[in-house]
C-alpha positions as CSV (number, residue, x, y, z in Angstrom):
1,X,31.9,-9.3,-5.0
2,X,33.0,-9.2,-1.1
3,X,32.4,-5.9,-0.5
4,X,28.7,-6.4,-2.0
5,X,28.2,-9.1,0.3
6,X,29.5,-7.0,3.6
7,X,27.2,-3.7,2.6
8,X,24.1,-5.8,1.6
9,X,25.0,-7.4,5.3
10,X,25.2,-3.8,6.8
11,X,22.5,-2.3,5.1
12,X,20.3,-4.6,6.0
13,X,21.6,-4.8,9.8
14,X,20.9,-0.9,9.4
15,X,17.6,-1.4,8.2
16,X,17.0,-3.0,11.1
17,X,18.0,-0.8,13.2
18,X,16.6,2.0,11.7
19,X,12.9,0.2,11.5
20,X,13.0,-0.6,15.4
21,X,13.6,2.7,16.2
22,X,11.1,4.8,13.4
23,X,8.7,2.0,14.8
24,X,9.5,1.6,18.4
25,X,9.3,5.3,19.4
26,X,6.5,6.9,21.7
27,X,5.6,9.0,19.1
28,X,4.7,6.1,16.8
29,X,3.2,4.1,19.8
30,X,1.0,6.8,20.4
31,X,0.2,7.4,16.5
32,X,-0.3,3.9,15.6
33,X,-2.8,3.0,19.0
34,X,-5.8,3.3,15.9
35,X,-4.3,0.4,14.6
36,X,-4.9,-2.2,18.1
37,X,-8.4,-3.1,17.6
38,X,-7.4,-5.1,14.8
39,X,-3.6,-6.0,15.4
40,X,-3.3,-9.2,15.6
41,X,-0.8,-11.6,17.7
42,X,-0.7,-14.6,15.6
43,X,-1.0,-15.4,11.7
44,X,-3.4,-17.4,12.5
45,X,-6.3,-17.4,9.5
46,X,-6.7,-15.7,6.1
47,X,-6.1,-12.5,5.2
48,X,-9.0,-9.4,5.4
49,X,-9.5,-6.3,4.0
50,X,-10.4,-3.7,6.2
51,X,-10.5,0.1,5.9
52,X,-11.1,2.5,8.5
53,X,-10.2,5.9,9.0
54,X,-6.1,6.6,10.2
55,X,-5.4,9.9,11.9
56,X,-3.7,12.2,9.5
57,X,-0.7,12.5,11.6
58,X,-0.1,8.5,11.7
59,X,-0.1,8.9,7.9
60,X,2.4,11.3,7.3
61,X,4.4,9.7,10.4
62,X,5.0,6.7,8.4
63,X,5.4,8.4,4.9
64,X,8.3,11.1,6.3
65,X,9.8,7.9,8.5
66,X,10.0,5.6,5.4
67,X,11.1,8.3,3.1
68,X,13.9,9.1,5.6
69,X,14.9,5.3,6.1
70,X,14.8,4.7,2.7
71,X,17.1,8.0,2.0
72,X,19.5,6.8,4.3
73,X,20.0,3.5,2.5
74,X,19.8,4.8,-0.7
75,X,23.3,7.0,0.7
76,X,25.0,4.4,2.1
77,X,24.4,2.2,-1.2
78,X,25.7,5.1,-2.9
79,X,28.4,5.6,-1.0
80,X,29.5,2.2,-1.2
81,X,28.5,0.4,-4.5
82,X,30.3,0.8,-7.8
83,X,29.1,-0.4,-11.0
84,X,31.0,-3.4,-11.8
């Protein structure tokens, strides 16, 4: 049951990690800018609907990014977890 506890702790620490950076990047800066007319700073209100139209390139940024993040989770889980 310990060594659940330290990889949930690790994985999550790497998830972290791993979501500042896939997020934090210039090339997701500069793919997510469609996003700042409606980015908010607070939470502030009730939540909206909106669509608009997202660059093609922001799209499969974020699909390839999570798919990779989620990949390298999924490995380390593996790696580490054994059915009880």
């Amino acid at each position: 049951m310990f060594g659940y506890i330290i990889v949930s702790v690790v994985g999550g620490i790497l998830f972290g990690i791993l979501d500042g950076a896939i997020n934090a990047n210039a090339l997701a800066q500069r793919l997510y800018e469609v996003y700042k007319p409606i980015a908010r700073t607070s939470h502030a209100g009730c939540v909206q609907w909106i669509m608009f139209n997202v660059p093609s390139g922001a799209l499969l940024y974020s699909l390839v990014a999570g798919l990779g993040e989620m990949l390298i989770l999924g490995v380390l889980y593996g790696m580490t977890l054994r059915p009880v």
